[in-house]
N, C-alpha and C positions, 0 to 999 in steps of 0.2 A: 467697688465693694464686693461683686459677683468674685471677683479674679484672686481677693484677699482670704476670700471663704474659701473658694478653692485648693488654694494654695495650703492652707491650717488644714482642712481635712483631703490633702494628698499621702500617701504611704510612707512610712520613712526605707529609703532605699539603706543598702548596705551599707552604702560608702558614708553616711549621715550615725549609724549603728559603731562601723571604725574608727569615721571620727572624735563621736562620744567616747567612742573609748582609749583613745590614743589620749584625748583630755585626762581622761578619769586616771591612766594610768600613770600621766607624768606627777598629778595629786596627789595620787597614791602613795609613790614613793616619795618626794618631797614630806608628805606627813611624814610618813615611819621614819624619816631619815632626820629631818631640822626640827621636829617638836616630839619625837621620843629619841631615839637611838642618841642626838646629838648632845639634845640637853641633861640624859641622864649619863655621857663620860663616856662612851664608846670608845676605847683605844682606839689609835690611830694606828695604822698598818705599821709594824715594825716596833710595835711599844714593848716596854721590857715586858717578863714575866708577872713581876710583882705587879704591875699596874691591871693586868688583865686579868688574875686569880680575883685581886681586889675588887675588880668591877663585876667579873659575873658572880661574883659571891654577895656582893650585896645588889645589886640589880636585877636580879632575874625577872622580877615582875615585868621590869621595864622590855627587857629582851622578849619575855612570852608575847605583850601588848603588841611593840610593833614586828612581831614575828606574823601577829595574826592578822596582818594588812597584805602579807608577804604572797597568799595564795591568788586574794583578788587580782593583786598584780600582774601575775603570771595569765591570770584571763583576760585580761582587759587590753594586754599586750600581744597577746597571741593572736583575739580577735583584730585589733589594729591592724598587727602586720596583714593577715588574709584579708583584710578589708585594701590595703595598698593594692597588694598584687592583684585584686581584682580590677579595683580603677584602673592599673595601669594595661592589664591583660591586651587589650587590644594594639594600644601600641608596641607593645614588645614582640607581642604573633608577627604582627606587617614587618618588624627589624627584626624577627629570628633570634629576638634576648631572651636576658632572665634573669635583670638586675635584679627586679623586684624581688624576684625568688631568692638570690644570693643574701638580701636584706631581710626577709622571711626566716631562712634558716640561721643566721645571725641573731634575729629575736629568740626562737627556740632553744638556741645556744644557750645564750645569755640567763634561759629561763631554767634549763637545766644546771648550769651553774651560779646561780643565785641559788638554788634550790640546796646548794651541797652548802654553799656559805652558811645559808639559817639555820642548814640540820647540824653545823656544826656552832653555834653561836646557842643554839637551843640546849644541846650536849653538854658546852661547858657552864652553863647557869643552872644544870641541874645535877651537875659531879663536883665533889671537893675535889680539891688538890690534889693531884697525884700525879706521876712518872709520863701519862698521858697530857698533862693538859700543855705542854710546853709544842708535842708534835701537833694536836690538834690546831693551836693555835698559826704555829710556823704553815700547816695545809691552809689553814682560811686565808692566813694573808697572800699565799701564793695563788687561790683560787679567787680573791679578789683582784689581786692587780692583774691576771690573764685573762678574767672576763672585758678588759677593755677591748680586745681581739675582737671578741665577739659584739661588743656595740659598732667598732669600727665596722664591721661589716654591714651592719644594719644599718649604718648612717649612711656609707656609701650605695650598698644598693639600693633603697629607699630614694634615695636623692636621686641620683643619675633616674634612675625610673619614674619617678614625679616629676623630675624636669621634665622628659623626654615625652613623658604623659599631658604635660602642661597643666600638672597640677597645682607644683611650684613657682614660683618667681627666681629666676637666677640667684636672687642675693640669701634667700634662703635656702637651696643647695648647696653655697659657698659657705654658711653656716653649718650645713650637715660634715663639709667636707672640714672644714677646719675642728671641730669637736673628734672625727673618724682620727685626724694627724693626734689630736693631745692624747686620744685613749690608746690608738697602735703605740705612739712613743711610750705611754705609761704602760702598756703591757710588757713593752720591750725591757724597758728599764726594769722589770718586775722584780729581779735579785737586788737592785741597788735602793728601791722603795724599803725592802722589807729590810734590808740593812741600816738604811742612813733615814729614810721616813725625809720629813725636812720638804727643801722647795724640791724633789723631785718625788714627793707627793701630790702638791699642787699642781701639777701637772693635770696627773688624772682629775683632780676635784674641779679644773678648772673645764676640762672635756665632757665631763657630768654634768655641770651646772648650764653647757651649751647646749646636751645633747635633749636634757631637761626642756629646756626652749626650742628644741629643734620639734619634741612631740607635739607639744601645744601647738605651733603654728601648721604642723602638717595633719594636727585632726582637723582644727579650722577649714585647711585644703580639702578634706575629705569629705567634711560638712557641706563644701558647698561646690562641692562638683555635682556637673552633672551624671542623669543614669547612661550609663555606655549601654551602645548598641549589643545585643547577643551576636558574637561570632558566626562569622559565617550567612549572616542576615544584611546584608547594604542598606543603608539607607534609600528609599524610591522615592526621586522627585517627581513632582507633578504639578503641570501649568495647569492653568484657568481653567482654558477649554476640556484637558484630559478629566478633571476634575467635575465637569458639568457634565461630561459624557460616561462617567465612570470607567474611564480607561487609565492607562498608565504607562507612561514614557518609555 
């Protein structure tokens, strides 16, 4: 019972703070994304004109709604990623990396351009019609299908750094790595998405919906790692006797 009280009022470390929030974040979008954006007719990447005048002309409420899920997002992801690269820090100093960091600035990425998507998604549900809304639209979809770039990065460095950290389980790094392959290929293909849309859409939707489950399982990791040692500090062992004599090995 002593060990249980204990435990309930110990501190919550960071990596428990990242993990919460790698959770919160994959929520987060999932809402905005399958119970507003989707249900109220979001074109799809490469939709005609007329379909897109039509949706933000009578949607907009919808758009402002999960527009305003859009900034939490952005913090809850940010803190994740710095909550990785701390867990991992230790390990990557002893191997002279800096996955984690590659998968860090990947989030950032990602957040800087998600940010250009909503200010333009916001832009066309509060403009009629006019000579503008055809190029804004052709930038959003171009800046949606090349932010897969930037997830790939953040899948890969993330993973290879939690493996290597032993925060992961091999088969969920080979999940991070397989989602990193669907979003590079969908970034790559990004002229032929906004073209032809179709099953080389699904592409990316099917990298999103892994990378989705790739957050979940790695705040979980985060939650329940332990706290790492401060750099530069070794851990000191000490037998019985050093212990009863107050000395140390």
């Amino acid at each position: 019972m002593h060990s249980k009280l204990k435990l309930r009022g110990s501190p919550t470390t960071f990596s428990q703070v990242g993990g919460l929030s790698g959770i919160g974040f994959a929520l987060v979008i999932l809402l905005a994304n399958h119970l507003i954006f989707v249900p109220a007719g979001l074109p799809n990447t490469g939709a005609g004109l007329g379909e897109v005048t039509a949706f933000f002309d009578a949607e907009a409420d919808a758009v402002a709604l999960g527009s305003a899920f859009i900034p939490a997002a952005w913090v809850l992801a940010t803190v994740f990623g710095a909550s990785a690269v701390a867990a991992a820090r230790r390990s990557e100093h002893d191997r002279g990396e800096a996955w984690a960091l590659i998968g860090f600035g990947g989030i950032l990425l990602q957040n800087v351009n998600v940010a250009a998507v909503s200010a333009i998604r916001l832009a066309l549900s509060r403009t009629g019609v006019d000579e503008g809304t055809a190029g804004l639209w052709a930038l959003h979809d171009a800046l949606f299908g090349l932010n897969g770039t930037f997830l790939a990065l953040a899948l890969v460095g993330l993973s290879v750094a939690g493996t290597r950290a032993r925060l992961l389980r091999p088969w969920q790094a080979v999940l991070g790595y397989v989602a990193a392959a669907l979003q590079f290929a969908s970034a790559t293909l990004t002229p032929w998405v906004v073209e032809y849309g179709g099953v080389f859409g699904l592409i990316g939707l099917s990298g999103w919906l892994i990378w989705v489950a790739w957050l979940i399982l790695y705040g979980v990791a985060l939650l329940r790692a332990a706290p790492e040692q401060p750099l530069g500090r070794p851990v000191v062992e000490r037998s019985s006797r050093d212990r009863a004599h107050g000395k140390v090995r």
